[in-house]
C-alpha positions in Angstrom: 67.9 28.3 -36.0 68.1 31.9 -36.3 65.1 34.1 -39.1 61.6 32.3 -40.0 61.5 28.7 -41.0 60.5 29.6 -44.4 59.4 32.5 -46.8 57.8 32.0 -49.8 58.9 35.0 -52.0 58.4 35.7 -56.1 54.8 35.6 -55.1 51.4 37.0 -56.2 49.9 37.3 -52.4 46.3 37.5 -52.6 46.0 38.0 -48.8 41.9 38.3 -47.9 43.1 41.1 -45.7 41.3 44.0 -45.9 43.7 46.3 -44.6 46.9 45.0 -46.3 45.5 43.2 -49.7 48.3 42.4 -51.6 52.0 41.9 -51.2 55.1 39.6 -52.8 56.4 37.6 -49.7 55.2 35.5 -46.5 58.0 34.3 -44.1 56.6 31.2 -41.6 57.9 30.4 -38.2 56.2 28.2 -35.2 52.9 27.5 -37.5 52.4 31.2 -38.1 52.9 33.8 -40.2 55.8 36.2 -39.1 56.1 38.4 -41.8 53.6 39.4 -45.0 54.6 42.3 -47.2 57.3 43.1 -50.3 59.9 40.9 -51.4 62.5 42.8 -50.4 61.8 43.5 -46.7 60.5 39.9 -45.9 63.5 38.3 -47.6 65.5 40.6 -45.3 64.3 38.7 -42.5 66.0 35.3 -43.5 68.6 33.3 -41.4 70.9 30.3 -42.3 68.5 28.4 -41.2 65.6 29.6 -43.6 64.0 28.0 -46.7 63.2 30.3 -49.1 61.0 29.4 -51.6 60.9 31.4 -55.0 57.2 31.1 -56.1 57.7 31.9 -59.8 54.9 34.9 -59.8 52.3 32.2 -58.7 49.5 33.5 -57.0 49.9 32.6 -53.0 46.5 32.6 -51.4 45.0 31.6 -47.2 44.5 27.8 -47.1 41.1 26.8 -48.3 38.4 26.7 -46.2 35.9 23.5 -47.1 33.0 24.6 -45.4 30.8 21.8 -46.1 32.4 18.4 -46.6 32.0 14.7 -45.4 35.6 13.8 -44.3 35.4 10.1 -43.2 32.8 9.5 -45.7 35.1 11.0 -48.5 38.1 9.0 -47.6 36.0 5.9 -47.1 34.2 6.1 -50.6 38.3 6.5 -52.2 38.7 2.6 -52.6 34.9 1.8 -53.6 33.4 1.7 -57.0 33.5 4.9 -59.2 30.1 5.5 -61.2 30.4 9.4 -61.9 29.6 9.9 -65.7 28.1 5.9 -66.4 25.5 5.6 -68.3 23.7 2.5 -69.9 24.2 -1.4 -68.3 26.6 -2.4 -70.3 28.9 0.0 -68.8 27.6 -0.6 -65.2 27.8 -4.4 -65.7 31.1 -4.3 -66.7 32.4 -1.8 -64.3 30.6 -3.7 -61.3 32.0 -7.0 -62.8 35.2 -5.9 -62.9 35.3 -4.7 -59.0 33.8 -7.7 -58.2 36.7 -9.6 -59.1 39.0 -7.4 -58.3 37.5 -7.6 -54.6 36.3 -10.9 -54.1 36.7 -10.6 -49.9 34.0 -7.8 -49.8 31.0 -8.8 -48.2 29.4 -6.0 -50.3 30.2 -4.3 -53.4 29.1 -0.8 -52.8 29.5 1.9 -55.9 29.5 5.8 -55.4 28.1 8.4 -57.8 25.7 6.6 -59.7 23.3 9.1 -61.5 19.6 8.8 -60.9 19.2 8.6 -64.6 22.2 6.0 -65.2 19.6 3.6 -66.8 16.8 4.3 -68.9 14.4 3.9 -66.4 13.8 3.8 -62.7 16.6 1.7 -61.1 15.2 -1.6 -59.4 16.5 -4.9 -57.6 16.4 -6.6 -60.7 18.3 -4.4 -62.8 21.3 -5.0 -60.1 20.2 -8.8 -60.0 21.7 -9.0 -63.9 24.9 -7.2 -63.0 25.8 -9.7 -60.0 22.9 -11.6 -58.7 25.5 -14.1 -56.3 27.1 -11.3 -54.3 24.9 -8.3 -52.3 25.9 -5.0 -54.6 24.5 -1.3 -53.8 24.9 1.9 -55.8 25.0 5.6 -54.2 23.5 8.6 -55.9 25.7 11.4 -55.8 24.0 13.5 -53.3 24.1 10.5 -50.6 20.4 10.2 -50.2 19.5 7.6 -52.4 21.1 4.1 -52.6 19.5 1.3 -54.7 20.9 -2.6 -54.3 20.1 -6.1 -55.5 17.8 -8.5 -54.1 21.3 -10.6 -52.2 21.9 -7.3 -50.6 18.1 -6.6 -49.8 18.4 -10.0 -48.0 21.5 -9.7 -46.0 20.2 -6.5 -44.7 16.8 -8.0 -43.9 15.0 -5.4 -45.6 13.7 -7.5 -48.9 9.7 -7.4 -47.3 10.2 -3.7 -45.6 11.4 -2.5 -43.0 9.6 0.3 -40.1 10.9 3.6 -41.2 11.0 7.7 -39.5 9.6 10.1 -41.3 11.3 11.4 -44.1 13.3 7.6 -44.6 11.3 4.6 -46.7 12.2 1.4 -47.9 10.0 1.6 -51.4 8.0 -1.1 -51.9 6.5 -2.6 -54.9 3.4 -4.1 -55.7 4.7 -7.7 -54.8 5.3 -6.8 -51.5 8.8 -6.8 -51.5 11.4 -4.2 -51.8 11.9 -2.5 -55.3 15.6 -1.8 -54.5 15.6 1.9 -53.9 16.1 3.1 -50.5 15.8 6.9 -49.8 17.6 7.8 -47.0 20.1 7.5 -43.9 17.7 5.0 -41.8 16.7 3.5 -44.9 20.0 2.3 -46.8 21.9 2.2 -43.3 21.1 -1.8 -43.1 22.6 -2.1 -46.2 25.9 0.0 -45.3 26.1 -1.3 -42.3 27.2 -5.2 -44.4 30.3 -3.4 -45.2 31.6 -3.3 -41.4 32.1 0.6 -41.8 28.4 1.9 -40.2 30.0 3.3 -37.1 31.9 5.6 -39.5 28.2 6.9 -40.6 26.4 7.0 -36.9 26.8 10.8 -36.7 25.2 11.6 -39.5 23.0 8.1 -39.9 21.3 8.6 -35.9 23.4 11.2 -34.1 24.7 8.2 -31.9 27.9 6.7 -30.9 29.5 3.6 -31.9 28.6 0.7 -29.1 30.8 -0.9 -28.3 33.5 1.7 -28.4 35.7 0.6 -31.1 39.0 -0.7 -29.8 42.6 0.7 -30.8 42.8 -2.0 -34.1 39.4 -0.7 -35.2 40.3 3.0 -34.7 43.7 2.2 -36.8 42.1 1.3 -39.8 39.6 3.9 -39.0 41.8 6.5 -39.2 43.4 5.2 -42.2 40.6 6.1 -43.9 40.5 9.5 -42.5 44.2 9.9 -43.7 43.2 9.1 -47.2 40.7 11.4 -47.0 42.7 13.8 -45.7 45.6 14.0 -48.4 43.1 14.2 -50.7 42.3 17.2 -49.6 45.6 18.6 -49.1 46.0 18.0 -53.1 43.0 20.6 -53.6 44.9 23.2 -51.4 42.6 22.6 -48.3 43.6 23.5 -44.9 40.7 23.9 -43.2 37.2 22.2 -43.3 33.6 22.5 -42.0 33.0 18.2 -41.5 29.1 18.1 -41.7 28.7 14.6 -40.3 30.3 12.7 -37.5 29.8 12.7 -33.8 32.2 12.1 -30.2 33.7 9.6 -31.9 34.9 11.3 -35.1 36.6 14.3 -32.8 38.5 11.0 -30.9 39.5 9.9 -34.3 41.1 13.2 -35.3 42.6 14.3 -31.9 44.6 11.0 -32.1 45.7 11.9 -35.6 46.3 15.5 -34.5 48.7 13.6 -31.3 50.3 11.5 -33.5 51.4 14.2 -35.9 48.8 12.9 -38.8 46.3 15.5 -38.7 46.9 17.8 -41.7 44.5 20.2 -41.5 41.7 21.9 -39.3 38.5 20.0 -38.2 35.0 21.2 -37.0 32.9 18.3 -36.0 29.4 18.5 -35.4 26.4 17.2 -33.1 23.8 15.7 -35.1 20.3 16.5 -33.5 17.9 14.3 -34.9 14.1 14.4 -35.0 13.6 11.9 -32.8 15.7 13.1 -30.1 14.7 15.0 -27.0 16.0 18.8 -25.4 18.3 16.9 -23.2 20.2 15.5 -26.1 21.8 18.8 -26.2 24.4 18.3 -23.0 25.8 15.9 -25.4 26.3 19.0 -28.1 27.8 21.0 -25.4 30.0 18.5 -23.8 31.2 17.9 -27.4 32.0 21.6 -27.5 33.7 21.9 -24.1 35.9 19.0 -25.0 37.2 19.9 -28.3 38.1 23.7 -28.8 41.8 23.3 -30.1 42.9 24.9 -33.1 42.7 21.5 -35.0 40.1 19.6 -33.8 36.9 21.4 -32.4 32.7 21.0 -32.4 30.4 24.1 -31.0 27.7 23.6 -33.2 24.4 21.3 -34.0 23.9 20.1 -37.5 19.9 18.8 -38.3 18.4 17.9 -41.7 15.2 19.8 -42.7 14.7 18.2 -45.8 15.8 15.7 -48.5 17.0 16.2 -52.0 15.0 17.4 -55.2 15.8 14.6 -57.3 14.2 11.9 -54.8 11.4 14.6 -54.3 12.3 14.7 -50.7 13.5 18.3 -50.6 10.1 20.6 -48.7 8.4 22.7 -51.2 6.1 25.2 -50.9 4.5 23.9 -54.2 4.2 20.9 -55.4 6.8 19.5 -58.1 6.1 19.6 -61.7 3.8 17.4 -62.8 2.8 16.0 -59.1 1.0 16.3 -56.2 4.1 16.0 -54.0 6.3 18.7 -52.1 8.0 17.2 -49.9 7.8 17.0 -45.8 10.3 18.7 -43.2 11.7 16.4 -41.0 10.8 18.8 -37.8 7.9 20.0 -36.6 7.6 23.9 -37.5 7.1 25.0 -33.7 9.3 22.1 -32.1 11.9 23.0 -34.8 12.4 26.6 -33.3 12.4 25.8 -29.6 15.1 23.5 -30.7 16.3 26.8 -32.6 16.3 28.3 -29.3 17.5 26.0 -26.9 20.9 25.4 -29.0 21.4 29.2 -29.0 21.0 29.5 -25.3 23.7 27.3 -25.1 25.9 29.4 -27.2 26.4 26.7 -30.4 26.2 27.5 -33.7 23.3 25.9 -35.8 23.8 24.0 -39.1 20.6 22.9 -41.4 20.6 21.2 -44.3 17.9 23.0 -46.2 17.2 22.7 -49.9 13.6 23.2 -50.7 12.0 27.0 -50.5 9.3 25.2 -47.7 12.8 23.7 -45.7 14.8 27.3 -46.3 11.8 29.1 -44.9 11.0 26.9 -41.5 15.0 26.9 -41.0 14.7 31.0 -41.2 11.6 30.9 -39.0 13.7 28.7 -35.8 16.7 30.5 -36.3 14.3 34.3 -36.1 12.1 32.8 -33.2 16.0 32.1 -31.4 17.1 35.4 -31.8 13.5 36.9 -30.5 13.5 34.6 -27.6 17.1 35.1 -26.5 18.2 38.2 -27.8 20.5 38.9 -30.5 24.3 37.3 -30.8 27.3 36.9 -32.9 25.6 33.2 -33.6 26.6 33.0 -37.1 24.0 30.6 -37.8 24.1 28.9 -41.1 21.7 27.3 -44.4 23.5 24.7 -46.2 22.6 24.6 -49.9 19.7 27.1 -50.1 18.8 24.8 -53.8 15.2 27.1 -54.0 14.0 30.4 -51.7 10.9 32.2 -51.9 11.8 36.0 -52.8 10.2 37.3 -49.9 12.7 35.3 -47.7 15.9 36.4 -49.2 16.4 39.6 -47.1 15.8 37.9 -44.0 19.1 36.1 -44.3 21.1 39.2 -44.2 18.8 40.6 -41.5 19.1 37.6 -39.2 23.0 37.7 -40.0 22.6 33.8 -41.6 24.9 32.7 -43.5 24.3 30.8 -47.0 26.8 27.9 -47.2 26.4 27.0 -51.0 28.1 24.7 -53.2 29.2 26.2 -56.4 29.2 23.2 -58.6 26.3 22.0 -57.4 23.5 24.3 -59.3 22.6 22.0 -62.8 24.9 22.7 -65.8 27.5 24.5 -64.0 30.1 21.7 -63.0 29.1 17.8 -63.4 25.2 17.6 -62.8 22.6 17.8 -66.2 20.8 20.6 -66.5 17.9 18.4 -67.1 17.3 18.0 -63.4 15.7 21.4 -63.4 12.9 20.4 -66.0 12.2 17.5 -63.2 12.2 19.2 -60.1 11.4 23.1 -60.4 8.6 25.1 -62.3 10.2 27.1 -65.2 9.2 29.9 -63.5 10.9 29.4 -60.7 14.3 28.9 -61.9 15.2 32.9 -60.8 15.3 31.3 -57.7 17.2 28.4 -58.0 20.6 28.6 -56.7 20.9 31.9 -55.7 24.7 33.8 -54.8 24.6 36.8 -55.9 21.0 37.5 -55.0 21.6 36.2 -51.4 25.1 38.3 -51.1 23.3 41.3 -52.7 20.9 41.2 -49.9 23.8 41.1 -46.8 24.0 37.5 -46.3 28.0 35.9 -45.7 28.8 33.2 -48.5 30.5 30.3 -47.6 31.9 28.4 -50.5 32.0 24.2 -50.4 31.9 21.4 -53.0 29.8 18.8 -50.4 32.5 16.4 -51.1 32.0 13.3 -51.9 29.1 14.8 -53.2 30.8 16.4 -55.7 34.8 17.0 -56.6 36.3 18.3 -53.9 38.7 20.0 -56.2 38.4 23.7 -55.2 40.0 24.8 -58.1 37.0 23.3 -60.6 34.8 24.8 -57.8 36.3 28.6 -58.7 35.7 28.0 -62.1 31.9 26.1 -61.7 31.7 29.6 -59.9 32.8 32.4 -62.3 31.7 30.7 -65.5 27.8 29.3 -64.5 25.6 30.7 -67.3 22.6 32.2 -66.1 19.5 30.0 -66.4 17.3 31.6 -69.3 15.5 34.7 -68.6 16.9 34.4 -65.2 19.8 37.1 -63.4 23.4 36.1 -64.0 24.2 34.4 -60.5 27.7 35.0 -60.6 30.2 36.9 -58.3 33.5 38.0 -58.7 36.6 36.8 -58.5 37.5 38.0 -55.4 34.7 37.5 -53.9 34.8 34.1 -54.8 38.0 33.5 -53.3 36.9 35.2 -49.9 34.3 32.4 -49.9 36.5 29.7 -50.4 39.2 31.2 -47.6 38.0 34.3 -45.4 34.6 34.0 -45.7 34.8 30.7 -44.4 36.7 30.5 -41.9 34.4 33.7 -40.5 31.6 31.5 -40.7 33.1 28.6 -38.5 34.2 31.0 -35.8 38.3 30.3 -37.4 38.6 33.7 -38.2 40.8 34.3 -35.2 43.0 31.5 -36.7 42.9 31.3 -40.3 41.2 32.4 -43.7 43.7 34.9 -44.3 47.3 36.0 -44.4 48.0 38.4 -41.7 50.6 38.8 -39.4 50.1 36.3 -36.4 47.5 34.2 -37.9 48.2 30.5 -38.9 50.4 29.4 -41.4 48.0 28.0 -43.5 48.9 28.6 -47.3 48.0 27.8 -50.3 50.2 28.2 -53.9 48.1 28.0 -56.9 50.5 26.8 -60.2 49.7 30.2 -62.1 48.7 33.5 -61.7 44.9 33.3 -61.3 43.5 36.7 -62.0 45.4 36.0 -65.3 44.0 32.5 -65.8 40.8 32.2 -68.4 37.9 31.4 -66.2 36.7 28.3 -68.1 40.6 27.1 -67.7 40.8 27.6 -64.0 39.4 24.0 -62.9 42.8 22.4 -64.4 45.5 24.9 -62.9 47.3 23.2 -60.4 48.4 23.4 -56.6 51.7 24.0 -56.5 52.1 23.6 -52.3 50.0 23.3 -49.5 51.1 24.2 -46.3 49.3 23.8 -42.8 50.3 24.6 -39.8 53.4 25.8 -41.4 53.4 22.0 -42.0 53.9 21.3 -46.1 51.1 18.8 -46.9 51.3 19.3 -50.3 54.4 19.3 -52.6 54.0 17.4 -55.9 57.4 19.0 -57.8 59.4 18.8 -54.5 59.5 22.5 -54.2 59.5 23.0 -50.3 61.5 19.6 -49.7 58.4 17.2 -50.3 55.0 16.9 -47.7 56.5 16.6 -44.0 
């Protein structure tokens, strides 16, 4: 075959490069991009053996980068229950009911997305005992840190009288001595996961450990069925690249056997999970991890740790207590433990990943990461701050001075995609809305935005994450959060990849870089904002591999 495997021409090319912003065509050959520029000299370059793809004036864009997503869990959660939007028991009952017969071989009926406010009051054991009482059943919250179940699953799990908990992880109990039903987090609800058969899937980001035994080649089949699942889904949002913040050895196994048999359709960075309980020495297990996997599909090279909890659970670290309470919270690490950690991780040359949500969590996470830099000198660490849900103003120039970057979730801040705005009543002092869910603020003050949904959090539909992004109303008397389009874009695609260390690969389209597209079915700076969440991908392409192709323009996914 003579000229590039394929040029996509008719286009609106939003490229993310700097230097060469726009153009009309993209030509493809041996997973990279040959050729970006007008439609006239880049069709020039076509042989008898080219496809050429006429693009209609849609707008061609890099391949998303997800840079905070939960991959196997995603693709697991596809065939379980579906609560997002229930409310009332009627509606649970039936639901519940109606996967219960649907599934009668499961050993437990587990449910995603159900809101902390689906019933009318607290959720407890015996609300779940009158959906199903015979079978064990357990319900997720969206944000994967709450999971409440019925007294059959309470008992298979041997957690109906309590259960020895870390820090941070509790088994609520009522005043019978036995277990209410609500479990707040990983340790806490893992006993009740683990009925399913799936834990190992969840030992990353459950203890940071490995699955023992090793699963054997059946196991890993059906393991990376689910990845596969998860995996397509993605493709449909125009994702080509992803940030996986849980997992483990095991999880990069998973994908680099994918990747060798020809089923891995987009890029993977796995990380170590350091856990509280751990010691230094933990780390060669980081590094190891990051010596072993540095492919352009499947790599680690950085540490992910938890500082905090959530807000609605009222595990998120506050500086001040919630509304209404005495409580704030608790970080999970130690404040001076927490930055020789800090330091130790950037000696060895990883990256650092914290979930921090709370203004108490968001400071202690700035405070390691400026005690690394101080102790080892400055370097192109990159170090992140996943969701950044409340700062203290006097912290948000230190994220642009340390060079952190804020990984942030557009549709996660209340009222802007799928979650109430009536959590912000619960959980923050009306006064300190203006610094709730900061973008804008954080970008104006020098800190790199990278843009995620936290999927399955939330959707991982990119597309309703642009819009959650450009049409979020400013919470009252508060600044207007927002960025621009572009700008938005370069957080879903260059931005991203900078932040993961891809940008030598991907995140825009340049001349040498992968082929990693995207085709969006419209021209989107022409799109109403509040109608961009239901435009279309037209064709994803990975690799120069099509992984998305719903009208059959390229030939169908290969």
């Amino acid at each position: 075959m003579s000229g590039p495997e394929m040029i996509i021409t008719n286009a609106k090319v939003l490229t993310m490069d700097e230097d060469n912003p726009r153009a009309e065509a993209v030509a493809l050959s041996g997973g990279r991009i040959l050729a970006v520029g007008s439609r006239e000299e880049v069709e020039a370059l076509a042989g008898p053996g080219t496809r050429l793809l006429d693009a209609g004036g849609r707008t061609l864009l890099p391949g998303f980068v997800e840079s905070h997503l939960h991959l196997v869990l995603g693709g697991n959660e596809l065939s379980q229950l579906q609560l997002g939007g229930v409310h009332g028991f009627d509606d649970l009952a039936r639901l519940f009911r109606d996967y219960a017969a649907k599934n009668p071989e499961l050993p437990l009926l587990m449910a995603q997305g159900a809101a902390y406010e689906i019933l009318d009051h607290p959720v407890t054991r015996q609300d779940l005992d009158q959906v199903i009482a015979d079978r064990p059943i357990a319900m997720m919250a969206p944000d994967h840190h709450t999971v409440w179940a019925n007294t059959a699953a309470l008992k298979a799990a041997g957690i109906l009288h309590g259960a020895a908990m870390p820090p941070g992880h509790v088994v609520v109990m009522g005043s019978d001595g036995t277990a209410t039903g609500e479990l707040l987090e990983f340790e806490a609800f893992s006993p009740v996961l683990a009925l399913t058969g799936d834990l190992h899937l969840q030992l990353g980001i459950a203890t940071g450990g490995e699955p023992d035994p090793w699963p054997d080649a059946a196991q890993r089949a059906k393991d990376k069925q689910k990845v596969a699942a998860g995996l397509a889904h993605c493709a449909m949002h125009g994702i080509t690249s992803m940030v996986n913040m849980d997992g483990n050895r095991y999880t990069c196994v998973l994908l680099k056997e994918m990747e060798q048999e020809g089923r891995l359709t987009a890029r993977v960075k796995v990380p170590f999970h350091f856990k509280p309980h751990m010691d230094l020495t933990e780390l060669d297990r980081a590094s190891a991890m990051a010596a072993e996997f540095q492919g352009e599909w499947v790599t680690s090279g950085f540490v992910k740790m938890f500082m905090d909890g959530v807000v609605d659970s009222r595990t998120a670290f506050m500086l001040h207590d919630y509304p209404g309470t005495t409580e704030r919270g608790a970080p999970l690490f130690e404040a001076e433990r927490f930055k020789d950690i800090c330091t130790e991780i950037d000696r060895r040359g990883l990256q650092i990943a914290v979930h921090a949500i709370g203004d108490g969590a968001v400071r202690q996470t700035i405070d390691g990461y400026e005690a690394a830099r101080l102790r080892n000198g400055p370097r192109d660490s990159r170090h992140r701050i996943e969701h950044i849900e409340l700062i203290d103003r006097a912290d948000v120039p230190r994220l642009g001075a340390l060079g952190i970057t804020a990984s942030v979730q557009p549709p996660h801040p209340p009222g802007a995609m799928d979650f109430p705005m009536s959590t912000m009543d619960h959980v923050f002092h009306r006064h300190r809305w203006k610094d709730a869910y900061l973008t804008r603020t954080l970008a104006e003050h020098g800190a790199h935005l990278a843009f995620a949904s936290d999927w399955p959090v939330t959707d991982v539909s990119v597309m309703r994450g642009i819009q959650a992004a450009l049409t979020r109303k400013p919470y009252e008397g508060c600044q207007d959060e927002r960025v621009g389009l572009m700008e938005v874009l370069k957080a879903y695609t260059a931005g991203g990849a900078w932040a993961a260390h891809m940008e030598g690969l991907t995140g825009k389209l340049r001349k040498g870089l992968a082929a990693d597209l995207v085709l969006i079915d419209g021209d989107i700076e022409s799109i109403p904002a509040e109608q961009v969440g239901r435009t279309g991908i037209a064709l994803t392409v990975a690799g120069g591999r099509v992984t998305h192709d719903p009208s059959g323009m390229a030939g169908g996914a290969g």
